[in-house]
PDB file with one MODEL, atoms N, CA, C and O in Angstrom:
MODEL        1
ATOM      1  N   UNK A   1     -18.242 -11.231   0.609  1.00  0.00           N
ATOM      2  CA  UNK A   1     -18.562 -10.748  -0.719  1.00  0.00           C
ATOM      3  C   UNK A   1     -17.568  -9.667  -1.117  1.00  0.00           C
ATOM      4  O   UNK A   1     -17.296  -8.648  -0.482  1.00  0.00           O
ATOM      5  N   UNK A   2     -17.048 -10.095  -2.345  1.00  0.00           N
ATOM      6  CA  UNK A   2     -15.654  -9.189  -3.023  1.00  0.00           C
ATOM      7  C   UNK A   2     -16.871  -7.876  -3.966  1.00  0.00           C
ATOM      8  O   UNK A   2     -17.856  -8.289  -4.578  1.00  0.00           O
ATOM      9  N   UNK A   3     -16.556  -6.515  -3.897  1.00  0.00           N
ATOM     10  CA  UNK A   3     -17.237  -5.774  -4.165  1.00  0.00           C
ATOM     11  C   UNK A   3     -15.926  -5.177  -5.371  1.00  0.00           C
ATOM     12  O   UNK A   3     -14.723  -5.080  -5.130  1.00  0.00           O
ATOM     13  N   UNK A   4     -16.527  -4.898  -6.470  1.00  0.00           N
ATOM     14  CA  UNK A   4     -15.329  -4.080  -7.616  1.00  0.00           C
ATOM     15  C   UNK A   4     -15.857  -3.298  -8.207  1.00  0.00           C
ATOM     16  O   UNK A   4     -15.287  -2.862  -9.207  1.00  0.00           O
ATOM     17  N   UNK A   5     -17.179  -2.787  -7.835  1.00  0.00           N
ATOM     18  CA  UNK A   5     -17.112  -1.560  -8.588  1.00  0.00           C
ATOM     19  C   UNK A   5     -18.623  -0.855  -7.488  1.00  0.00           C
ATOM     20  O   UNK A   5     -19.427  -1.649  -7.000  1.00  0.00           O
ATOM     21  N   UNK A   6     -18.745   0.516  -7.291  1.00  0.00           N
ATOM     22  CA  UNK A   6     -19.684   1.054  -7.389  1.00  0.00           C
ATOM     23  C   UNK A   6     -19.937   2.500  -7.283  1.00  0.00           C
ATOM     24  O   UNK A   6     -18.990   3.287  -7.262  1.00  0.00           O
ATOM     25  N   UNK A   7     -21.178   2.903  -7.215  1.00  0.00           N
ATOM     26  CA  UNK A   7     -21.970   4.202  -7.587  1.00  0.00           C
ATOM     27  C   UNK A   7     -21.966   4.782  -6.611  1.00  0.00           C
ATOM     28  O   UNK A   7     -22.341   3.893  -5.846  1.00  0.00           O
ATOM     29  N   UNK A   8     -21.811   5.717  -5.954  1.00  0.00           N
ATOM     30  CA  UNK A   8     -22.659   6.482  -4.778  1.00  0.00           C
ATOM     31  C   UNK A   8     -23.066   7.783  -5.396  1.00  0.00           C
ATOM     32  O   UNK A   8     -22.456   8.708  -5.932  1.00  0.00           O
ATOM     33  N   UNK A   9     -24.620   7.454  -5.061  1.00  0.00           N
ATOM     34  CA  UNK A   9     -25.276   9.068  -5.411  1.00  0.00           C
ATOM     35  C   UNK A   9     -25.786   9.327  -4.030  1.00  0.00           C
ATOM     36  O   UNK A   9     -26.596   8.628  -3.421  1.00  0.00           O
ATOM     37  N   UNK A  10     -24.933  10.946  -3.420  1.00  0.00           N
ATOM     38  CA  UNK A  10     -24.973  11.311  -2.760  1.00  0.00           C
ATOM     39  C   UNK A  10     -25.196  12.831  -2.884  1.00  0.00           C
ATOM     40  O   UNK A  10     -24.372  13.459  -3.549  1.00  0.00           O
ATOM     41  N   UNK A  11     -26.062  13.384  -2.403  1.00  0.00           N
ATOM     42  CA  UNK A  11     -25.728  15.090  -2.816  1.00  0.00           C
ATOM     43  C   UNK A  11     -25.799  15.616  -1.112  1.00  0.00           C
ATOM     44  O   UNK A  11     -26.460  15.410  -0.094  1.00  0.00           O
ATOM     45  N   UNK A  12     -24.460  16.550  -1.670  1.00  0.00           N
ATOM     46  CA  UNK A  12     -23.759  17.343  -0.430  1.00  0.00           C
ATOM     47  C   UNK A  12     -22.516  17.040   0.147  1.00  0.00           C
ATOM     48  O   UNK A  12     -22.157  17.677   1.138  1.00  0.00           O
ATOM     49  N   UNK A  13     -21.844  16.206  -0.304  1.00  0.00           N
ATOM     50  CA  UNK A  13     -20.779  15.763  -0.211  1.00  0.00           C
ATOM     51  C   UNK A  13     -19.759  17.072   0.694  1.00  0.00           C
ATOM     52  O   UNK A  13     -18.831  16.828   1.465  1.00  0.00           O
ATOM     53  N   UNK A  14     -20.088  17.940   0.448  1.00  0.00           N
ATOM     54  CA  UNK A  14     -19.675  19.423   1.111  1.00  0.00           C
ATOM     55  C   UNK A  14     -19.606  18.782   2.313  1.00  0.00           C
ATOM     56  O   UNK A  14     -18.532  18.551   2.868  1.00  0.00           O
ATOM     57  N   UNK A  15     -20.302  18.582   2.603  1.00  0.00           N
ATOM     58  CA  UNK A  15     -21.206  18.327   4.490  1.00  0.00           C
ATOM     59  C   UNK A  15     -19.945  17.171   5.031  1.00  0.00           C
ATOM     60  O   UNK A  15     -19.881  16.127   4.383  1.00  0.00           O
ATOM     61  N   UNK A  16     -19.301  17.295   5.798  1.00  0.00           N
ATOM     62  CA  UNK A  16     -18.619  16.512   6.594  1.00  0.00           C
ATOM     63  C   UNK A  16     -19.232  14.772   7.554  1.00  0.00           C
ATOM     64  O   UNK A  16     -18.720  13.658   7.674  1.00  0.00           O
ATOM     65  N   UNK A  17     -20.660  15.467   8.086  1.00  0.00           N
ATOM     66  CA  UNK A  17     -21.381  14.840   8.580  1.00  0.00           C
ATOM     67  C   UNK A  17     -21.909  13.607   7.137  1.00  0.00           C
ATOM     68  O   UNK A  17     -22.287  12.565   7.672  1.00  0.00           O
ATOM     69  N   UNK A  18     -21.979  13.538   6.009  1.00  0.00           N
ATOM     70  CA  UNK A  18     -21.868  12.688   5.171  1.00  0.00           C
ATOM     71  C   UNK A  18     -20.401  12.086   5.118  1.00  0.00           C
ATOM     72  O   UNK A  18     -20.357  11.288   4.181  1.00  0.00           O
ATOM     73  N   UNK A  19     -19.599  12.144   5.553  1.00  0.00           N
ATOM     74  CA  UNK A  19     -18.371  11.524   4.850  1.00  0.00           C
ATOM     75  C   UNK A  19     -18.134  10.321   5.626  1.00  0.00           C
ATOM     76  O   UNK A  19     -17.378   9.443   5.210  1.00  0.00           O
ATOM     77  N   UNK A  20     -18.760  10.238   6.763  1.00  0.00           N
ATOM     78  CA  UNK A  20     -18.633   9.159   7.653  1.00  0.00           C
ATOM     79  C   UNK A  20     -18.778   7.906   7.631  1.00  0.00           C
ATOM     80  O   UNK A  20     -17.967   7.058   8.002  1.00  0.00           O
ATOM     81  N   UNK A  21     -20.226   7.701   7.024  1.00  0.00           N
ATOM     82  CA  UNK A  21     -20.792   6.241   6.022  1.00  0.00           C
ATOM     83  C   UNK A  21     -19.946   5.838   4.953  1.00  0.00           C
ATOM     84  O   UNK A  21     -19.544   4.710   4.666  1.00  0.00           O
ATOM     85  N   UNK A  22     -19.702   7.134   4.309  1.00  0.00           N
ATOM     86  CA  UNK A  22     -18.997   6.727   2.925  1.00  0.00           C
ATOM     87  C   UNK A  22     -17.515   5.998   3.142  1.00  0.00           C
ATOM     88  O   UNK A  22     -17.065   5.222   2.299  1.00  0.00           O
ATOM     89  N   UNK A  23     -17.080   6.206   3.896  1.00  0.00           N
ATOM     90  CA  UNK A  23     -15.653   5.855   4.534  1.00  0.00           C
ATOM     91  C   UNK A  23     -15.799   4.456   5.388  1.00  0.00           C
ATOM     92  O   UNK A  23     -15.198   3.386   5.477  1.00  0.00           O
ATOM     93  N   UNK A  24     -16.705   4.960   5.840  1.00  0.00           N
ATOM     94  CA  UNK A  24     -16.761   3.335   6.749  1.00  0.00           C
ATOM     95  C   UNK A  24     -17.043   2.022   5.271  1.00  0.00           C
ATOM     96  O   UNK A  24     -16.541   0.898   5.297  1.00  0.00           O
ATOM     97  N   UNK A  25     -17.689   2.405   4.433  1.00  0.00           N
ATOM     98  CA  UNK A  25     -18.244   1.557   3.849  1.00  0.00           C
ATOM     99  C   UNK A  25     -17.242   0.982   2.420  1.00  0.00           C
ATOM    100  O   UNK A  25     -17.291  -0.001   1.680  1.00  0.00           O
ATOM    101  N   UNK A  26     -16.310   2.259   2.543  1.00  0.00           N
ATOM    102  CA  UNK A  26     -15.254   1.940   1.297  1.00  0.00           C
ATOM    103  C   UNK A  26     -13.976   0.952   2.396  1.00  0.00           C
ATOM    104  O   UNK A  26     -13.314  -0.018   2.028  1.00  0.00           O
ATOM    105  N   UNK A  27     -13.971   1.583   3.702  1.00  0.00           N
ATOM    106  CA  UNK A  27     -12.647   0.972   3.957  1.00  0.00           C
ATOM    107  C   UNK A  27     -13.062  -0.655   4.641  1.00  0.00           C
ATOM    108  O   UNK A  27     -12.315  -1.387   5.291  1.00  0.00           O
ATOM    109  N   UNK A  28     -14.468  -0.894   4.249  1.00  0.00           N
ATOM    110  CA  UNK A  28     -14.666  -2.551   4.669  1.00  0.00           C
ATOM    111  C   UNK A  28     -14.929  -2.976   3.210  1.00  0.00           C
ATOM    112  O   UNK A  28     -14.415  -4.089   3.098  1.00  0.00           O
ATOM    113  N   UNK A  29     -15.360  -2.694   2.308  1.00  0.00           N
ATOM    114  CA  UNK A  29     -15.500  -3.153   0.634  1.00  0.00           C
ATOM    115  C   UNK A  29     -14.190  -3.220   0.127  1.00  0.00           C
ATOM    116  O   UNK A  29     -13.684  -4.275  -0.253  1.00  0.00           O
ATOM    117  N   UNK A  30     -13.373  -1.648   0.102  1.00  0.00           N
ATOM    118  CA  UNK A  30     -12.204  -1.727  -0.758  1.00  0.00           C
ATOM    119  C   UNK A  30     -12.917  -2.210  -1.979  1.00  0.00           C
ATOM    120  O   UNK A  30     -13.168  -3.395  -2.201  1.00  0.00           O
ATOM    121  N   UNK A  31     -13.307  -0.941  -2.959  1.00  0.00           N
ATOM    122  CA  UNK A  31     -13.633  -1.104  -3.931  1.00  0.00           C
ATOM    123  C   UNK A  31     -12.697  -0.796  -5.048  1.00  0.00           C
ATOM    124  O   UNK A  31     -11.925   0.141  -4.843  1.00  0.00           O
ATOM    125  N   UNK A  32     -12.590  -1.681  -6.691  1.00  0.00           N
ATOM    126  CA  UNK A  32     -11.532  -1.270  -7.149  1.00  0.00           C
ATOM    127  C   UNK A  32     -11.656  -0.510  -8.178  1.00  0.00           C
ATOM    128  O   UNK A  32     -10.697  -0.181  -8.875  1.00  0.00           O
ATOM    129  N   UNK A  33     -12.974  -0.111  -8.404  1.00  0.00           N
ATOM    130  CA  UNK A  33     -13.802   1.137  -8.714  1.00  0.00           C
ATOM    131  C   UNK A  33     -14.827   1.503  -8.604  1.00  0.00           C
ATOM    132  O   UNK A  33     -15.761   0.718  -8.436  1.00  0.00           O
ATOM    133  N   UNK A  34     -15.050   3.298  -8.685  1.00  0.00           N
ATOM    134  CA  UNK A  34     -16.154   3.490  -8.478  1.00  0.00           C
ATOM    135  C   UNK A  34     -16.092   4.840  -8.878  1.00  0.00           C
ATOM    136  O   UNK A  34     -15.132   5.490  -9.292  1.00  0.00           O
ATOM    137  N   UNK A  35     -17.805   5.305  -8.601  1.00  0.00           N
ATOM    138  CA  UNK A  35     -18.232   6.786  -9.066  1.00  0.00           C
ATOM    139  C   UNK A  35     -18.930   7.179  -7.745  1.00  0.00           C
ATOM    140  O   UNK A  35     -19.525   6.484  -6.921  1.00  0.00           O
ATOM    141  N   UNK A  36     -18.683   8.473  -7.791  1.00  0.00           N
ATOM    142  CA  UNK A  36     -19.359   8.932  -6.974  1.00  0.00           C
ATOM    143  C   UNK A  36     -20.136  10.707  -7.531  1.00  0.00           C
ATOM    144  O   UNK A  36     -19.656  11.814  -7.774  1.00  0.00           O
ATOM    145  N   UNK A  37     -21.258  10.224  -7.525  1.00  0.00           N
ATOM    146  CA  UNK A  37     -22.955  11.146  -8.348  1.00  0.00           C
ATOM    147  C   UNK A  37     -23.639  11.961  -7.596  1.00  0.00           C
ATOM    148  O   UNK A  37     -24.131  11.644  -6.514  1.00  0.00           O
ATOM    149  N   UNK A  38     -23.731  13.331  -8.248  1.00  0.00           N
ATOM    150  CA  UNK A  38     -24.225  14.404  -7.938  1.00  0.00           C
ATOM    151  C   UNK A  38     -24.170  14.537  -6.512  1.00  0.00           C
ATOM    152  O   UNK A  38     -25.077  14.383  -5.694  1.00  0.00           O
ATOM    153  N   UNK A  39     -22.394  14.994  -6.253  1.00  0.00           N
ATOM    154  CA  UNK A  39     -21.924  15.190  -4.970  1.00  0.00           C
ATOM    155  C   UNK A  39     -21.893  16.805  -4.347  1.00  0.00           C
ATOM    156  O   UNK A  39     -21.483  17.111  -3.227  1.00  0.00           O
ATOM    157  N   UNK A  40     -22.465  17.785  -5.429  1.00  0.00           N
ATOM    158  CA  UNK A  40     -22.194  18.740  -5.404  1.00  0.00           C
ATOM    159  C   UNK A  40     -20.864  19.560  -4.947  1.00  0.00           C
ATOM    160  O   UNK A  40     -20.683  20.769  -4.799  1.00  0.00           O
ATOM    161  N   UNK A  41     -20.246  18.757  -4.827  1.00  0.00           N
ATOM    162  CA  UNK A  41     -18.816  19.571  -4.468  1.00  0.00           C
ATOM    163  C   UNK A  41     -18.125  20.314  -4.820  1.00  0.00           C
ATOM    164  O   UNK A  41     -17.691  20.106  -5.952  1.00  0.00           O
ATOM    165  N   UNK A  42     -17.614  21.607  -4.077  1.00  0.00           N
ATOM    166  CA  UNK A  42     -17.371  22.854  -4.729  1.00  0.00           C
ATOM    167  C   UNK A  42     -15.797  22.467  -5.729  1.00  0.00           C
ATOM    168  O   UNK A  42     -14.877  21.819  -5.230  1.00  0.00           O
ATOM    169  N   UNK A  43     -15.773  22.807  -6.632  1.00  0.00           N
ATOM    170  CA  UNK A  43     -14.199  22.889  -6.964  1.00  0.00           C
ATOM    171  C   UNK A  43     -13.151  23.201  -6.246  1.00  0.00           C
ATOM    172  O   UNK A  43     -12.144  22.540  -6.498  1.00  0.00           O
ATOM    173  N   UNK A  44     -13.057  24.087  -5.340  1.00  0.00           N
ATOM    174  CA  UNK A  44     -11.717  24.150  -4.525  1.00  0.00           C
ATOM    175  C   UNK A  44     -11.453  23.288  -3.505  1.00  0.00           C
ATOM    176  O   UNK A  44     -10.393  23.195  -2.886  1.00  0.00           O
ATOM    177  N   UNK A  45     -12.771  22.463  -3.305  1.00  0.00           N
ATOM    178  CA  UNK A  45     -12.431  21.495  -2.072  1.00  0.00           C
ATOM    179  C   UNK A  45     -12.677  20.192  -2.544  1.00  0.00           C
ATOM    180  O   UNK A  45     -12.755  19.273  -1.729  1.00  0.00           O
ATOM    181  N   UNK A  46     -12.831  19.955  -3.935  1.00  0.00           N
ATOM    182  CA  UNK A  46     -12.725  18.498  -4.354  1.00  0.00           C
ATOM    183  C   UNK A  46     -11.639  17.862  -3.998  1.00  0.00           C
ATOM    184  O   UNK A  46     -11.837  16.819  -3.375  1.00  0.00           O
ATOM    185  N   UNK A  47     -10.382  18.209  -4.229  1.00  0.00           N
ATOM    186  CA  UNK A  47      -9.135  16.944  -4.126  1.00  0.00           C
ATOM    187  C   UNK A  47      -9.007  16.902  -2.304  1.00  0.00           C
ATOM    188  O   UNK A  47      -8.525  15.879  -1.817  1.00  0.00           O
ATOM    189  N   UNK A  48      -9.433  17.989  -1.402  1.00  0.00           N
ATOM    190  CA  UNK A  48      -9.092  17.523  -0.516  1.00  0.00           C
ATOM    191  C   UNK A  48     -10.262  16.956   0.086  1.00  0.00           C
ATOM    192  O   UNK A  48     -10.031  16.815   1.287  1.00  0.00           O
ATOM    193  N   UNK A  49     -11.991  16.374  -0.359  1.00  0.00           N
ATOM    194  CA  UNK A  49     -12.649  15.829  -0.065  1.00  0.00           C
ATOM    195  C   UNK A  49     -12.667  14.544  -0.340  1.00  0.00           C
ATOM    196  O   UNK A  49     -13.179  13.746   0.445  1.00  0.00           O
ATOM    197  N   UNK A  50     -12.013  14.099  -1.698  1.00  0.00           N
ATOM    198  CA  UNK A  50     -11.587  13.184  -2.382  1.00  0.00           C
ATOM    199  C   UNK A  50     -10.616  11.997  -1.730  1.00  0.00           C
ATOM    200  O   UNK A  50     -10.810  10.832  -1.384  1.00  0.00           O
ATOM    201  N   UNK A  51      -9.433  12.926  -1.743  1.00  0.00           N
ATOM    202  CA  UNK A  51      -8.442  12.191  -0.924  1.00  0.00           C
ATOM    203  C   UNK A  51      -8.556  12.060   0.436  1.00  0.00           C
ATOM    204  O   UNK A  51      -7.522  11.565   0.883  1.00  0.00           O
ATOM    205  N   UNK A  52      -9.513  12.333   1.435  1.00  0.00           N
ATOM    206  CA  UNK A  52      -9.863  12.065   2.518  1.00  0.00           C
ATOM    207  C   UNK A  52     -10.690  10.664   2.546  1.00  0.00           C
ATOM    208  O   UNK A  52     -10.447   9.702   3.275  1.00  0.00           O
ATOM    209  N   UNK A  53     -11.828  10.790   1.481  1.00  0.00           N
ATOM    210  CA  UNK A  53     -12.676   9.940   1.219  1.00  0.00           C
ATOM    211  C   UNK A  53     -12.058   8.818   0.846  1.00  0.00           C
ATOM    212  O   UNK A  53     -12.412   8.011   1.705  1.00  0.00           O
ATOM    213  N   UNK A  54     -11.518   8.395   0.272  1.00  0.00           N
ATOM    214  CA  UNK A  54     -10.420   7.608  -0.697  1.00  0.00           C
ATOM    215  C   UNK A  54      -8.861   7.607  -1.081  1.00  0.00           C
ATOM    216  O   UNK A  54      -8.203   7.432  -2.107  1.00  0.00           O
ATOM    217  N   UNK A  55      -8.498   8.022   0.871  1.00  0.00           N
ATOM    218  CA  UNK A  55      -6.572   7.665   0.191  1.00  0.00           C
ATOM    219  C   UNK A  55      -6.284   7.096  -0.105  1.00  0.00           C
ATOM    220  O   UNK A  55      -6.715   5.979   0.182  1.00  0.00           O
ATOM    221  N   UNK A  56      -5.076   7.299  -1.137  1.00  0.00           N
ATOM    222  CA  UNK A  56      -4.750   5.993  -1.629  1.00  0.00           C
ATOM    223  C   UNK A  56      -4.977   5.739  -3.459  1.00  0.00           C
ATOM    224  O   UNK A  56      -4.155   5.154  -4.164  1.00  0.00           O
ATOM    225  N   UNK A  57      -6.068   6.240  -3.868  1.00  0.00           N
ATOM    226  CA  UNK A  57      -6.833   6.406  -4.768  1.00  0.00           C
ATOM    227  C   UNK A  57      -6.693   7.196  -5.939  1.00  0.00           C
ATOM    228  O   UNK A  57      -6.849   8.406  -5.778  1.00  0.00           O
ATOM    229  N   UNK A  58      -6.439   6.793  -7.066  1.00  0.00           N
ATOM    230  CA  UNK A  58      -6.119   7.654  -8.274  1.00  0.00           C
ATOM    231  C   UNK A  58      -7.386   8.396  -8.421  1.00  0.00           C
ATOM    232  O   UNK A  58      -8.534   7.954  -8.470  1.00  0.00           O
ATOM    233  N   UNK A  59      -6.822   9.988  -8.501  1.00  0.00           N
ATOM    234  CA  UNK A  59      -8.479  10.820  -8.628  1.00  0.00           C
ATOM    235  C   UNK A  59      -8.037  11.684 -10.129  1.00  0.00           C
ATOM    236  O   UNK A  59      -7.604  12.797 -10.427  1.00  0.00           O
ATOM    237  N   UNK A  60      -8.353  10.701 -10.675  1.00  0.00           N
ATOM    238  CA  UNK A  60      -8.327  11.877 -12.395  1.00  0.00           C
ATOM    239  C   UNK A  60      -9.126  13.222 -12.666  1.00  0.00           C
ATOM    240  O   UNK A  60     -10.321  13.208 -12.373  1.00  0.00           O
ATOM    241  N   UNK A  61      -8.824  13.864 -12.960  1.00  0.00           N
ATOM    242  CA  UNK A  61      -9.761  15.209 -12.916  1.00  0.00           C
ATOM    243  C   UNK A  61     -11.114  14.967 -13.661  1.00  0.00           C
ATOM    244  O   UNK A  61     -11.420  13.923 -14.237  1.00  0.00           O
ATOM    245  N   UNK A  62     -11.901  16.135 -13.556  1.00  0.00           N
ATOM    246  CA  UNK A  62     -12.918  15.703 -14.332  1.00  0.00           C
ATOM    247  C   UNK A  62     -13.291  16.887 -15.043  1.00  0.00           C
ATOM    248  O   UNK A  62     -12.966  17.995 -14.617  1.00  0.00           O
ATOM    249  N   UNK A  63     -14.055  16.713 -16.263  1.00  0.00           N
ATOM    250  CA  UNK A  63     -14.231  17.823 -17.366  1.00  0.00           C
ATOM    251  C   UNK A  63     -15.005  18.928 -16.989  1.00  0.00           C
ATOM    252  O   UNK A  63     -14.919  20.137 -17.206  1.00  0.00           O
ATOM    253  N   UNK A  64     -16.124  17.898 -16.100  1.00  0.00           N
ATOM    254  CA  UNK A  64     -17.826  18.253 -16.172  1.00  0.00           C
ATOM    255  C   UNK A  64     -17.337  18.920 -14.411  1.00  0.00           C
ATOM    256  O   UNK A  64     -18.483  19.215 -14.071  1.00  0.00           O
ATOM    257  N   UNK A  65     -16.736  19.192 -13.562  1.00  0.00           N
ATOM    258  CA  UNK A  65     -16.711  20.626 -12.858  1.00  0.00           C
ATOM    259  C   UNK A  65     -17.673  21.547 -12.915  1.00  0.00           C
ATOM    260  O   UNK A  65     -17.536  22.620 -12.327  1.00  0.00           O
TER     261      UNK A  65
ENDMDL
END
């Protein structure tokens, strides 16, 4: 099953111990978009939670910070 888009609502994204699922589950889908909801993530550590989560991955900024 080809997967192209999805949601993850996750809160705490901070937490390391979450990033594990999320990774396992993008790098067997390879999704060719998605969101990821009420992650609480602080602003100074978004791009490098981001790009851990999803190298590779265009991360456009976002307004709502």
């Amino acid at each position: 099953m080809s997967v192209k888009l999805f949601f993850w609502n996750v809160r705490g994204l901070n937490e390391p111990t979450k990033h594990g699922p999320f990774i396992s589950w993008f790098n067997t889908h390879r999704p060719l978009f998605g969101a990821i909801l009420e992650s609480h993530v602080k602003e100074p550590s978004l791009n490098t939670i981001l790009s851990s989560l999803c190298p590779g991955c265009l991360l456009p900024p976002s307004p709502h910070l």
